[in-house]
N, C-alpha and C positions, 0 to 999 in steps of 0.2 A: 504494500500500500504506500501512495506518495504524500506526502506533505504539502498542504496548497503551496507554500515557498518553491519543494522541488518541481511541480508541474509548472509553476512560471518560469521557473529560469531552465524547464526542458523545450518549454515554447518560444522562448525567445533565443534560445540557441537554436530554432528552428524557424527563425525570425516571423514568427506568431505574436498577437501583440494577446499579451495572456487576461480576454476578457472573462467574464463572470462564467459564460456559454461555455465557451474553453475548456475553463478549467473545470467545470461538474463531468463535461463530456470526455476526457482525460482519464478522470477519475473513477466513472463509471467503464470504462472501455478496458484498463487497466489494474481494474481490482484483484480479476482474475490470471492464472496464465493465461496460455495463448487462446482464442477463442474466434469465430464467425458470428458474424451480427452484419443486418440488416439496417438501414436507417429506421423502420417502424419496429422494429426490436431494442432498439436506442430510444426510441421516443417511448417505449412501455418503459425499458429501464430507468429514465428520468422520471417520469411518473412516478413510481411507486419509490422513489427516492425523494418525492417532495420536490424536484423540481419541473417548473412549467418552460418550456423551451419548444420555440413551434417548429413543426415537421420542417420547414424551410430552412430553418437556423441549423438543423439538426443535419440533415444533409451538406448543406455547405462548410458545416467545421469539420464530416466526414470526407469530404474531398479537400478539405486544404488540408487537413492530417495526412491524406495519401499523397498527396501533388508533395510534402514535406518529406515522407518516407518513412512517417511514423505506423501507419499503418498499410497493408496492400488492400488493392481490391480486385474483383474478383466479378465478370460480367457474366450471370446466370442465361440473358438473351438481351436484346434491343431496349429494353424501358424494366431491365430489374438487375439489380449489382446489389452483391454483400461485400464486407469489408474482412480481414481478420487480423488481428492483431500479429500474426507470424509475421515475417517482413523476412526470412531466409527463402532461399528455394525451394520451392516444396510444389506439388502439384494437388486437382483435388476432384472429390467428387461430389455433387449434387444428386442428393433422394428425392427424385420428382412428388413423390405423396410424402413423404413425412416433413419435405423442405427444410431439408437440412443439408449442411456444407461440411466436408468432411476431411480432414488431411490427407495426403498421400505422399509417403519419404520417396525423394529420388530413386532409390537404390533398389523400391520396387517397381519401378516402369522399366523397361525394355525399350532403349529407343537407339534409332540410329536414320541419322540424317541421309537426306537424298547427296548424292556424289557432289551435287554443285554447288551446295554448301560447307563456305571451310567451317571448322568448327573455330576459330577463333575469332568468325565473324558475327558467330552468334551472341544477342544481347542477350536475352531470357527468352527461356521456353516455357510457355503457359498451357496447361492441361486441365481442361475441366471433365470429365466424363459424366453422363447425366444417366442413373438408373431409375 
């Protein structure tokens, strides 16, 4: 757990200017280890935490968090993205009915690139599988 002190001065070494929104959202996002959360999963967990922060706010400090590096995201399709506090390489999977997001270690995928891709030209390789 962080220190309102610590999560200011983790947001402005992330040149975040550490408002009220911020830092509850901070705080809730990183209570736990690593986890997957939605923006309307974020807006329940401010809820029942007693704070009122609207779905607008809630979504834009989850994407300046990502655009920063503190958190990754992670595109389910066209108009739905969760986020997850992991930020190493990892890949993952989507439970179409339970709607859940789920880790998946490098080291159990099997992959290998097409011939005309060097491998040192690769940024990041993103994997979602949807069952």
């Amino acid at each position: 757990m962080f220190t309102d002190e610590k999560i200011k001065n983790i947001l402005r070494q992330s040149n975040l200017r550490p408002t009220k929104q911020r830092i509850a959202i901070f705080d809730i996002l990183f209570r736990q280890e690593n986890w997957h959360f939605s923006a309307d999963i974020v807006e329940k967990k401010c809820s029942e935490s007693g704070v009122k922060i609207s779905a607008g706010t809630i979504y834009n400090v989850l994407n300046d968090f990502y655009a920063k590096g503190l958190i990754s995201k992670v595109m389910i399709d066209d108009d739905r993205s969760w986020f997850d506090t992991n930020t190493s390489d990892h890949f993952h999977i989507y439970d179409t009915k339970d709607r859940k997001l789920y880790d998946i270690a490098p080291e159990d995928i099997d992959l290998s690139l097409p011939k005309t891709i060097k491998e040192d030209d690769v940024k990041k390789v993103e994997i979602l599988i949807k069952v």
